[in-house]
Structure formats: C-alpha cells, structure tokens
N, C-alpha and C positions, 0 to 999 in steps of 0.2 A: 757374200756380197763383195763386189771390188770395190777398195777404196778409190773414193773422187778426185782424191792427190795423185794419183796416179795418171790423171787427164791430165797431161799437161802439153802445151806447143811443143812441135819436133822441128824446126827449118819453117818450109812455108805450109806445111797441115797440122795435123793434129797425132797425139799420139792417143791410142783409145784400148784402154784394156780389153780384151774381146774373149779371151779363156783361161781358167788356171790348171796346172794339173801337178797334184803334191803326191810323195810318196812319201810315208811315215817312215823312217827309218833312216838314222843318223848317217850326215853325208859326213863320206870321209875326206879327209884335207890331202893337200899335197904334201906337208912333212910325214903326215902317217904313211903317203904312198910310196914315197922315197926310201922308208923304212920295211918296206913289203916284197916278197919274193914276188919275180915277173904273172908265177901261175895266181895265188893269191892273188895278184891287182886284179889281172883279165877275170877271173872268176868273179872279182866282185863290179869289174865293168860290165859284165855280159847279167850280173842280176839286176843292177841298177837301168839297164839300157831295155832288159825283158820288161821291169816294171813299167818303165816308163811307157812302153810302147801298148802294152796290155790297160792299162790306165787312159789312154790317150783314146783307145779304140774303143773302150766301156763307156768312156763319157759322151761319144759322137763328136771329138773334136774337130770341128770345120780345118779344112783346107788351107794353107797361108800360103800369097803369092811371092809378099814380102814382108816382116814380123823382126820388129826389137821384142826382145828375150829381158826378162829380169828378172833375176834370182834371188830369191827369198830363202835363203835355211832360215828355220827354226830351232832353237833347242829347249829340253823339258830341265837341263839342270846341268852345273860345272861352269866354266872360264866358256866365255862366249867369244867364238873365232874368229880370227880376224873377215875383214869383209869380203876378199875374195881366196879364202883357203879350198874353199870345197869347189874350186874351179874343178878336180878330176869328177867326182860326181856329178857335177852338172855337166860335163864335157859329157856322160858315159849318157844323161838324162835327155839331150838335146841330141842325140846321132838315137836313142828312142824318140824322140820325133821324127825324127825322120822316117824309121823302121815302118810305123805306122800311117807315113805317108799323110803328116799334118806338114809335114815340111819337107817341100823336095829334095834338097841338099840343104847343108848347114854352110854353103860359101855364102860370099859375101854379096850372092847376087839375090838371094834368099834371105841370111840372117842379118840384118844390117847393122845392128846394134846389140850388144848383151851388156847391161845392168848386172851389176851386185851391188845386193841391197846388204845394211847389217841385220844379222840374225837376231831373230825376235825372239823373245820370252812366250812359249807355249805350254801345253800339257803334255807334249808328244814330238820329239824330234823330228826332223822332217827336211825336207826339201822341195817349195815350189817353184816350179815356171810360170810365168806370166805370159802371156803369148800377147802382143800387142798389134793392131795390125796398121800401118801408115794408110793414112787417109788424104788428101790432095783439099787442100781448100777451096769450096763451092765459091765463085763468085759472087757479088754480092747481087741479089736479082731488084736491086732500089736503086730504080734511075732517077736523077736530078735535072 
C-alpha cells in the first residue's frame, strides 16, 4: 500500500503515487562506485538496470507520459546512507525504466522530477521507485 503522505500538491495538480517497483538488494553508493574498477561498475549497472527492467514488466507497469521518480533505499542493518548516495543504483534502476518501456526516455521531458527519500529501516535491503504520475487540476464543476 502507498503511503497517503506521498499525495501531496505539485505546481497547479496534484502529485499521485501510481506504482512502486523495488529490487532487494543493497543499492550501491557513489563513494563505493568511485572505488570500483570501470568493468565491476558496468557489470553491476547492466544487473541493476536487467532487474529493474524484468520487475517493471512482471508487474504490468502502466506507461508514463510524464512521472516524478522517488527514491526509496532501504536497509536491513549498519550506518544508514546518506539521502542521495545511491544516486548510481537508482541512475542504473531508472534507464531499467525505460528498457521496459514504462518510460520513454529518462530527459526531462519524461522525468520531471527525482526525489531521494532517507533510507528506511527494513528486513531486507533494497531499493524502490515510486513512479508518480502529474495530474492537471480538474476545474471546479460548482458554479455560483
């Protein structure tokens, strides 16, 4: 179930949670990655971006024409990372959107916004998307 906090006004609509899609398995940070041989990084972009994309298509994730992104890691235990370390993971997670074709490109005429949330206390490491989709506010149909 998504949280209701996560409804909140964007500009002049609304922002509306609409899919999540998580992959268990500890997102790696950007000082880990700076520390990593170029094949090691790609190896673990191209596992991270296969999950994503294989997970997006099991779930039937609807189509986004235009979608704010927010990032949820999780961890199951140790020092909880800063709020946007695991920007490469989710970078490798969001271009598996697209792979999958829940989102056409990841520009800006596509992804308009990406969130990083702080990582939350779990049973199980992880990494989710939130896929939100901009909605245009209905006017109001109560005339005076």
């Amino acid at each position: 179930m998504l949280d209701p906090v996560l409804c909140v006004p964007y500009g002049s609509g609304m922002l509306n949670p609409c899919a999540v899609v998580r992959y268990n398995n500890k997102p790696w940070t950007l000082n880990s990655e700076r520390r990593m041989h170029y094949q090691a990084r790609a190896a673990l972009a191209r596992e991270w971006r296969h999950a994503f994309m294989i997970l997006a298509k099991a779930n039937s994730i609807k189509k986004f024409e235009q979608a704010v992104l927010i990032i949820q890691p999780h961890h199951a235990s140790g020092p909880v990372q800063d709020v946007d370390a695991c920007h490469p993971a989710a970078k490798a997670a969001i271009d598996g959107l697209v792979d999958a074709g829940v989102l056409k490109t990841d520009g800006p005429n596509h992804v308009v916004e990406i969130r990083y949330m702080k990582s939350l206390p779990d049973s199980v490491s992880g990494l989710s998307v939130i896929l939100c989709e901009l909605q245009k506010e209905e006017p109001n149909a109560i005339t005076t």
